[in-house]
N, C-alpha and C positions, 0 to 999 in steps of 0.2 A: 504494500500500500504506500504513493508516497506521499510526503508529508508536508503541509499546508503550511506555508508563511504569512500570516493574516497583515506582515508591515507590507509595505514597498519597497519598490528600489529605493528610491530618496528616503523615507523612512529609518530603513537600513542601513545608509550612506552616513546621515546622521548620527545613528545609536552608535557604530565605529568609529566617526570623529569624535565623538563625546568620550567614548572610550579613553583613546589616543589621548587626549586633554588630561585627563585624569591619572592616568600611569604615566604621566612626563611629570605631571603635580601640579597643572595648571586649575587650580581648586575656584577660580574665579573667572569661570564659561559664563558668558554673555550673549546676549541676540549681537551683539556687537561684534564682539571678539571671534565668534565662531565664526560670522558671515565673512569676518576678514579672513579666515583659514580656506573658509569652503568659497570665497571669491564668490559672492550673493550679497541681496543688500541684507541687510537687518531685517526687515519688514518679512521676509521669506521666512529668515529664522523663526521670526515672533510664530508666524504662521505656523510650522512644523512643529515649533515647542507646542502650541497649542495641542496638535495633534498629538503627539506623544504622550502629552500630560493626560489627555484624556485615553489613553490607552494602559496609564499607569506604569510607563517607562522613565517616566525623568519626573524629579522633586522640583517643580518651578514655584516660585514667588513673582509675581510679575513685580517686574524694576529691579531682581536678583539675582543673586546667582543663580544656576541650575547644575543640577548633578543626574545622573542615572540613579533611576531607584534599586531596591534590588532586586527585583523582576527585568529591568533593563539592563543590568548589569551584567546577568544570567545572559538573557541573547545577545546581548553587545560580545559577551567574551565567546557566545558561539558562533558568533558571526566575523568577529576578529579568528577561530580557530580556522576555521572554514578559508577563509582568505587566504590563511598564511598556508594552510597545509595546497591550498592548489596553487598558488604559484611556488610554493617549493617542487612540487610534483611536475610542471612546466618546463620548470625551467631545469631541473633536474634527469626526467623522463624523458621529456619533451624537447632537453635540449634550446629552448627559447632562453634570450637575453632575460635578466632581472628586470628591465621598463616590459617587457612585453607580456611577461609572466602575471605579472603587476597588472598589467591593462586587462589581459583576460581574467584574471579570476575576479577583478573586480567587476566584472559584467556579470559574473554568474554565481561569484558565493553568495546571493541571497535568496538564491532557488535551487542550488543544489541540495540533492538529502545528503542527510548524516549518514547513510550507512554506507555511499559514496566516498566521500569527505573520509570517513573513519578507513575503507579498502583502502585509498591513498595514502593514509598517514601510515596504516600496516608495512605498504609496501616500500615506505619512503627508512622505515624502523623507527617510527614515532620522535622524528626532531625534535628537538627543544629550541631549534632557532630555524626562524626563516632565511629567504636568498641574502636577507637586505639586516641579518642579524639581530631581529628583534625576537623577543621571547614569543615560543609560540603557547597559548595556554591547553589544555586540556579537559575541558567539562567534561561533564559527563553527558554521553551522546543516546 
């Protein structure tokens, strides 16, 4: 059976930048600050935050900080795993440059299954870093 993503792409795009933000330490994510990372205006942000909040992904105060709840924090770090195990596999397997490893898995780790995602990372012998040397996490899938 496979299994249903009820975010988006942009959704998804999101819950991983917030990620990102947060395990650098950047504890003070903004409509502001994000929309300068993700090159969007502000007002977009405001928008998606809305979304999220109401899906119970991210802790927002409007006019403050925002964080991943811990329900988003849960799929941010499976969707960060997701990422990193395909373009290791890409570019690894596949032989593909790190940008390009990069560019496709980011088209498809928010609709790939886990039990996909999981064969790959088997086959790769479960890294702890991706191409580009970042930790890779390991939920449970």
């Amino acid at each position: 059976m496979r299994e249903r993503n009820a975010l988006t792409f942009t959704e998804s795009h999101y819950l991983k930048e917030l990620y990102k933000c947060e395990k650098e330490g950047d504890i003070k994510v903004t409509s502001v600050s994000l929309a300068g990372r993700l090159e969007v205006r502000p007002a977009s942000v405001a928008d998606m935050f809305s979304k999220l909040e109401g899906k119970e992904l991210i802790d927002h105060r409007r006019w403050r900080y925002v964080k991943l709840s811990p329900k988003g924090l849960v799929i941010a770090e499976s969707l960060i795993w997701r990422h990193r195990i395909l373009e290791t596999y890409f570019s690894s397997i596949l032989k593909l440059n790190f940008s390009e490893a990069c560019d496709a898995a980011s088209l498809i780790d928010s609709s790939v299954t886990s039990s996909v995602v999981e064969a790959m990372c088997r086959t790769l012998g479960h890294p702890t870093r991706c191409v580009h040397g970042y930790h890779i996490p390991h939920p449970e899938v």
